[in-house]
C-alpha positions in Angstrom: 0.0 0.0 0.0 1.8 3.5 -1.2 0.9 6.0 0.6 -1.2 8.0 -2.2 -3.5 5.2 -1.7 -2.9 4.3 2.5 -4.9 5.5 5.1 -4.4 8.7 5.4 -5.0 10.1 2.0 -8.3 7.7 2.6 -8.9 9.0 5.6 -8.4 12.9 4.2 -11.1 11.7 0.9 -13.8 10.7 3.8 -13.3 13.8 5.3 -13.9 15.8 2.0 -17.2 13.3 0.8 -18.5 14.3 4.5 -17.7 17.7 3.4 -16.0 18.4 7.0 -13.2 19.0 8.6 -10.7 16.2 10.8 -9.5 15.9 14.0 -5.8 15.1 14.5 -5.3 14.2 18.2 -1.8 14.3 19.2 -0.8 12.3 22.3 2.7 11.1 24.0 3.4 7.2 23.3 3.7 6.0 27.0 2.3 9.0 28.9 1.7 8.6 31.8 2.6 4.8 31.6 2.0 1.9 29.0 -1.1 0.9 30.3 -2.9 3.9 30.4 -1.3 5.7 27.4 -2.6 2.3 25.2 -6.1 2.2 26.5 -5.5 6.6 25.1 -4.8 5.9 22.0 -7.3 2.5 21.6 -10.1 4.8 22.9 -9.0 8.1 20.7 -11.2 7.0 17.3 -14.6 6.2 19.1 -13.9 9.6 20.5 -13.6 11.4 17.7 -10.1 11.8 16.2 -9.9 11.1 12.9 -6.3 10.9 12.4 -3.8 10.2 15.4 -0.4 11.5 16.1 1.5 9.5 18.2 4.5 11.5 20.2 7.9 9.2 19.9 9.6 10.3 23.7 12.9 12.1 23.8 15.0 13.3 26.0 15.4 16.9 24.2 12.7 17.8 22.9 13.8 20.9 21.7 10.8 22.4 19.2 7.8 21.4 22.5 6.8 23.5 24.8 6.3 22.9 28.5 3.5 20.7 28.3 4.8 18.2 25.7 8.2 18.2 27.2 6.7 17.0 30.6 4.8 14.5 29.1 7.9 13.0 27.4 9.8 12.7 30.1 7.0 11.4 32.0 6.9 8.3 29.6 10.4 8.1 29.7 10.6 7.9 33.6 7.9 5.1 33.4 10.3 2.8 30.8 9.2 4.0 27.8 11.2 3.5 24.7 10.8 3.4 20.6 10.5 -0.4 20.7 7.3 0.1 23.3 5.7 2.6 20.6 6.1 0.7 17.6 4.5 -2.1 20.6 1.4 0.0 21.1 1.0 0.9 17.2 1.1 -3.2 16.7 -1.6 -3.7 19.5 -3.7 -1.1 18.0 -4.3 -2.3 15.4 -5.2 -5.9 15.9 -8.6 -3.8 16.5 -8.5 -0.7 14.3 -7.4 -1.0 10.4 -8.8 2.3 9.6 -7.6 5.1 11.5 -4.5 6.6 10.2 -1.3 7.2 13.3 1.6 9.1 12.4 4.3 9.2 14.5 5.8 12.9 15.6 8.9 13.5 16.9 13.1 13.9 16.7 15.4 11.6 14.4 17.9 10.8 17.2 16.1 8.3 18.6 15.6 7.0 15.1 18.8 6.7 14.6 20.0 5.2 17.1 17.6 2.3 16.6 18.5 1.7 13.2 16.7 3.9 10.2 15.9 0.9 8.2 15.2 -1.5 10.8 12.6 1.1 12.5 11.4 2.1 8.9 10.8 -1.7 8.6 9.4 -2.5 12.3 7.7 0.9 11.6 5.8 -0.2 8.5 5.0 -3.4 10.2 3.8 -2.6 12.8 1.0 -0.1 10.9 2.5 3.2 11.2 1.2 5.3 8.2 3.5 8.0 8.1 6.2 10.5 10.1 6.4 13.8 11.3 10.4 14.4 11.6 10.7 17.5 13.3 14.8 18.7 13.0 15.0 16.7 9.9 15.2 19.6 6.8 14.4 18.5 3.4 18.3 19.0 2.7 18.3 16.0 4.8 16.0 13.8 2.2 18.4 10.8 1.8 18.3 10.5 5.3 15.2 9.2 6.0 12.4 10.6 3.8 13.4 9.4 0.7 13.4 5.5 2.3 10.6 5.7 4.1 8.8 6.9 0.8 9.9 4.1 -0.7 8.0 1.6 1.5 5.2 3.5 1.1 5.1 5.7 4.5 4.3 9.2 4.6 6.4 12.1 5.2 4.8 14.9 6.6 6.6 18.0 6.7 6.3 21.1 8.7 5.6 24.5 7.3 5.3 28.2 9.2 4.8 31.5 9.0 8.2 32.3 8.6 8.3 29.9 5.2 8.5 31.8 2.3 7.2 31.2 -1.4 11.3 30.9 -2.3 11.2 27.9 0.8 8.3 26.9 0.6 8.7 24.8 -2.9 11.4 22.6 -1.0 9.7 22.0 2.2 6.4 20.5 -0.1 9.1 18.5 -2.4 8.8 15.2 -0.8 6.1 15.9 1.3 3.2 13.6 1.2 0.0 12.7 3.0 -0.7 16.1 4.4 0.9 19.3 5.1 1.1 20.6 9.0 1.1 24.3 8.8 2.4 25.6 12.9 0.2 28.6 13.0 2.7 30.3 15.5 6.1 31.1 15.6 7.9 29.5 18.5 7.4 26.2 21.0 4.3 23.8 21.1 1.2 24.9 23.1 1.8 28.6 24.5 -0.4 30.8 22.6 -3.0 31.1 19.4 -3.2 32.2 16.0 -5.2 34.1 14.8 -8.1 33.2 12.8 -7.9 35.8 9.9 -3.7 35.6 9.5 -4.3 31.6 9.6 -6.6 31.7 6.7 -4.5 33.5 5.1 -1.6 31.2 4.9 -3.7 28.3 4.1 -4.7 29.6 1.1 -1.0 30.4 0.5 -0.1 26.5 0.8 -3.0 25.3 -1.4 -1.5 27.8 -4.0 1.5 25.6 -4.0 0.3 22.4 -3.1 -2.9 19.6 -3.1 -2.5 17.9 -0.5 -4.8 18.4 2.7 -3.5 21.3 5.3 -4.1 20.6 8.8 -3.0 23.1 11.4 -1.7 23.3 15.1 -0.2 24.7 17.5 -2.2 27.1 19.8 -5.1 25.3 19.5 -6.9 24.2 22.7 -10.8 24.4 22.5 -13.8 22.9 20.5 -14.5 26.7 19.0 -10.3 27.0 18.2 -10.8 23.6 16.7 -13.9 25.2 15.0 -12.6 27.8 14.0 -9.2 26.5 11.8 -11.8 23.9 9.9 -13.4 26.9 8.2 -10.5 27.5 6.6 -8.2 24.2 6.5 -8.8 20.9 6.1 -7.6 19.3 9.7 -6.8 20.8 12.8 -4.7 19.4 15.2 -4.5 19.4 19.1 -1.5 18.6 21.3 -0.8 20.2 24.4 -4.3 20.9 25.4 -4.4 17.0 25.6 -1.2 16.2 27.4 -2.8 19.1 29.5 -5.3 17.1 30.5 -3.3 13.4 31.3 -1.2 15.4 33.1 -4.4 17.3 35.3 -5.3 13.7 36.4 -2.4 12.9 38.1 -1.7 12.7 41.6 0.9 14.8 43.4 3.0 11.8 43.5 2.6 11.6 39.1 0.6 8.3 39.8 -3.0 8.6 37.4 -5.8 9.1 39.3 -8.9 7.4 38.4 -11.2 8.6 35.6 -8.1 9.4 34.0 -8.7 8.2 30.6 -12.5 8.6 30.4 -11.8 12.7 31.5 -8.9 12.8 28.7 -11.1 11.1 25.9 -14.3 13.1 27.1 -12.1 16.4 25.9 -11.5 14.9 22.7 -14.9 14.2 22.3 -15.7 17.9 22.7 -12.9 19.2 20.5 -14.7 16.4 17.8 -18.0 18.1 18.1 -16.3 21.4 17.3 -14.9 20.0 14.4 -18.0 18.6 13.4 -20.2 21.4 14.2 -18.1 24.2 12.0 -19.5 23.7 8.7 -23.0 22.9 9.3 
């Protein structure tokens, strides 16, 4: 399966015959711990996410803000490792063969795993494409250009300080979707606004036909709302990990209710996204 044909771009065509916008949930493999982190992401499509990001945990997670960075380690601190992600991918999918999951995050880990081997384990596993964050297209031979080549997407980032000169090299491999970070700066500490968001959009589908979701800054149903008028997907992060982390203890352990509370908000943000266009 190629990934003009996988999941996502399937996923992305449903979206458009239903004439509304998606939901792309992103969420910390292994946060707070393996068991509640799985029965996360298992629960996240009945919910109402539409496409799932999965966070790959690092030690420096250097383009995250507060909230993502703290959820990392948290995952980390509880054993977490690559090997336990592509683990929780596998188990997911012996019940779900629909929903798309990308895994987000930084290519050390990657590398240090192996590029092929993970691409490989990756692609078994059911991972449909990757979000590489310090990765430039410069870097393409790296790991874009393989992981094409099994038929995994590779999802690039584009901002508001990427020009039109830029801007034709960050789309050249870029496949699936494209994630436009409506703010300048670190994950999860302040908005966009609507009318400068819009704007950009339309910018990218100038250069481009593949889907635009957008993040960053996004933490309600009516933010969520609000960036489906004008783009195909948007995508919540930190106001999530917010919320795993709200329902923990002051010792870190989870308190109970944890993952009900947690999928309750996504079921919110889904009704925003739902709600925009009618």
């Amino acid at each position: 399966m190629s990934g003009a044909d996988g999941r996502i771009a399937r996923r992305f065509a449903k979206l458009a015959g239903e004439k509304r916008g998606g939901l792309v949930t992103f969420v910390t493999a292994g946060d707070p711990d393996f068991a509640h982190g799985m029965a996360i992401l298992e629960g996240l499509p009945a919910a109402g996410a539409d496409i799932i990001e999965l966070g790959m945990p690092f030690t420096d997670p250097m383009a995250d803000g507060p909230s993502i960075q703290a959820s990392s380690l948290r995952a980390l601190a509880s054993g977490h490792t690559l090997r336990k992600t592509l683990d929780m991918v596998r188990a997911f999918r012996a019940g779900d063969q629909d929903t798309p999951i990308v895994l987000m995050g930084y290519y050390n880990p990657i590398y240090v795993y192996g590029n092929e081997a993970f691409l490989d384990d990756a692609r078994a596993a059911g991972v449909d494409g990757l979000i590489i964050v310090d990765l430039p297209p410069e870097e393409d031979e790296e790991l874009c250009l393989p992981a094409l080549a099994r038929g995994l997407n590779f999802i690039r980032l584009a901002t508001p300080t990427t020009d039109d000169r830029r801007l034709p090299r960050v789309l050249a491999n870029t496949s699936g979707f494209v994630y436009y970070v409506s703010i300048t700066g670190i994950t999860g500490t302040k908005g966009a606004a609507a009318t400068t968001t819009g704007e950009a959009v339309a910018r990218l589908q100038r250069h481009t036909e593949l889907p635009v979701a957008v993040g960053f800054g996004i933490k309600t149903p009516a933010d969520a709302a609000d960036v489906v008028r004008v783009a195909d997907a948007a995508v919540v992060g930190s106001a999530i990990v917010d919320r795993v982390k709200a329902n923990l203890d002051e010792t870190g352990a989870p308190r109970p209710g944890l993952v009900d509370d947690v999928l309750a908000m996504v079921g919110d943000l889904a009704q925003g996204v739902r709600g925009a266009r009618g």
